[in-house]
C-alpha positions as CSV (number, residue, x, y, z in Angstrom):
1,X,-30.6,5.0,40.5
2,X,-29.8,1.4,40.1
3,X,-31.5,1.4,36.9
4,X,-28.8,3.9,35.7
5,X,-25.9,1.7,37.4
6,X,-26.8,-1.1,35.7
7,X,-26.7,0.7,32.5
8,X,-23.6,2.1,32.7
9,X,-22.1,-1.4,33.5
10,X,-23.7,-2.9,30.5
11,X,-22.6,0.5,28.7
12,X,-18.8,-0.4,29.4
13,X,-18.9,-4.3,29.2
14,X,-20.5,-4.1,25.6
15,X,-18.0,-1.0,24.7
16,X,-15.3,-3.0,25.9
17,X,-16.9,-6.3,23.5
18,X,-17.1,-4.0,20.8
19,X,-13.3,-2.6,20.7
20,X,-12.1,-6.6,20.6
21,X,-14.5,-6.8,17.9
22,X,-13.3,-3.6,16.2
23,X,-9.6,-4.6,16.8
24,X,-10.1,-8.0,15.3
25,X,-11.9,-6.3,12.1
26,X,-9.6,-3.7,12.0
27,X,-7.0,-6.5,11.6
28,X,-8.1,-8.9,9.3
29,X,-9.6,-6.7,6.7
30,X,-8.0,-3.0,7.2
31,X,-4.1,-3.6,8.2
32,X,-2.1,-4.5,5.5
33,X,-5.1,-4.3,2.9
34,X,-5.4,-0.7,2.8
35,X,-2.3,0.1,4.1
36,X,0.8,-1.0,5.3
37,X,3.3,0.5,7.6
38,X,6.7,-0.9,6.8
39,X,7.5,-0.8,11.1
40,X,6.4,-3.5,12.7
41,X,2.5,-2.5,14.9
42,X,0.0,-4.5,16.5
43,X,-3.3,-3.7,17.3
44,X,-3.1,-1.0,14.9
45,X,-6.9,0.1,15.7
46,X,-5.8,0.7,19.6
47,X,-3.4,3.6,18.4
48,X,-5.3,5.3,15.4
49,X,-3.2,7.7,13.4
50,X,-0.1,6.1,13.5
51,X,-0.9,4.1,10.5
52,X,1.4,5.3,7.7
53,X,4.3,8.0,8.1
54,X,7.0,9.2,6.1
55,X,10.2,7.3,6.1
56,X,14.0,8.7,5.4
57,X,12.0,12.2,3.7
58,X,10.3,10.2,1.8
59,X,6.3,9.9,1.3
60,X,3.8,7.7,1.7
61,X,3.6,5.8,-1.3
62,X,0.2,5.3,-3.0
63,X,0.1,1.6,-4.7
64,X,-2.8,-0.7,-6.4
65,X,-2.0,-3.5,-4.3
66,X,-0.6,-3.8,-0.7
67,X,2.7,-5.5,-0.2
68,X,5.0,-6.9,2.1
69,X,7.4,-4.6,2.0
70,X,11.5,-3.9,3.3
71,X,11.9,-1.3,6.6
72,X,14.1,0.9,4.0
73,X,11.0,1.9,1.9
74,X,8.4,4.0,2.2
75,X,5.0,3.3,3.9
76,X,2.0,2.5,1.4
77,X,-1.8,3.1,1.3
78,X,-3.9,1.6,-1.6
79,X,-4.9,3.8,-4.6
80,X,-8.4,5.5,-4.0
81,X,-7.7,5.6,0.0
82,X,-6.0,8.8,1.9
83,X,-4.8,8.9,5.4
84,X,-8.5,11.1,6.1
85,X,-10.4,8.3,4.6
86,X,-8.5,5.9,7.1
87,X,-9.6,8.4,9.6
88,X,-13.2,8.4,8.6
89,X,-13.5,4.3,8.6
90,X,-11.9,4.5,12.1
91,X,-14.3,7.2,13.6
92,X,-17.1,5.1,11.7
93,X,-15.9,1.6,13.8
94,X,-16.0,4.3,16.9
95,X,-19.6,5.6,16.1
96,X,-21.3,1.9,15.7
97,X,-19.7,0.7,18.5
98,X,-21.1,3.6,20.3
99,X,-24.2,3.3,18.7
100,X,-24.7,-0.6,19.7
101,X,-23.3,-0.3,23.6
102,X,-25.7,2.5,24.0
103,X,-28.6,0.8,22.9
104,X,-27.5,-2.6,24.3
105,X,-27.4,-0.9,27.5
106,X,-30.7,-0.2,27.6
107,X,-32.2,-3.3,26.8
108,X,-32.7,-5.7,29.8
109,X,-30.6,-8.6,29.7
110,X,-32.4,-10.8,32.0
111,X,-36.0,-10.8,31.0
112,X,-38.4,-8.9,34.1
113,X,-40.6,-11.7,34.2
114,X,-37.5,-14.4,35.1
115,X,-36.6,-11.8,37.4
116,X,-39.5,-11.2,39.5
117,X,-39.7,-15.4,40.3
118,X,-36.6,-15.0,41.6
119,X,-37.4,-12.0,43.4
120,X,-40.6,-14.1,44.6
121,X,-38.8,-17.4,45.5
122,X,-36.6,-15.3,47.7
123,X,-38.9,-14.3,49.7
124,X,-41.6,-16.8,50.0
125,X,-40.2,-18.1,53.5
């Protein structure tokens, strides 16, 4: 039972590690280099989906290179990428940060033997 507690914890403080990490990624090398949403966002992995709209009826704009650009025009996503394969790289950051905090939890963090001194200098009175 404590076995499983103790892996749950480590489950959600390496999840948690891994969406900074995902956030900070998604930032540097997704926002505003595959797309760009002319509102202003933050944190744009936190709130997935609400990359690129519409703006004033018209469409997202499909462009070789990503741009600052005015409130007034439409949102942009770079040739060769869709809103799905945004999508698809999002759910893929989800999956290996899954993947990682599942198999990080399982791994002991302190090794047994380190563990078992101070198990033993505990109780050596």
């Amino acid at each position: 039972m404590i076995r499983m507690v103790e892996s749950a914890a480590k489950f959600v403080v390496v999840m948690l590690a891994m969406t900074v990490v995902c956030t900070i990624v998604w930032q540097e090398f997704v926002t505003d280099k595959l797309y760009n949403c002319t509102d202003p966002g933050w944190l744009d992995f936190l709130s997935p989906g609400n990359w690129v709209h519409s703006h004033d009826s018209q469409p997202v704009a499909f462009v070789p290179v990503i741009t600052a650009r005015p409130m007034s025009d439409p949102d942009t996503i770079k040739q060769g990428w869709s809103i799905a394969r945004l999508w698809y790289l999002w759910y893929s950051f989800v999956c290996v940060s899954t993947i990682i905090s599942v198999l990080l939890a399982w791994v002991r963090w302190i090794p047994k033997r380190i563990t078992e001194q101070i198990y033993e200098d505990d109780h050596d009175a």
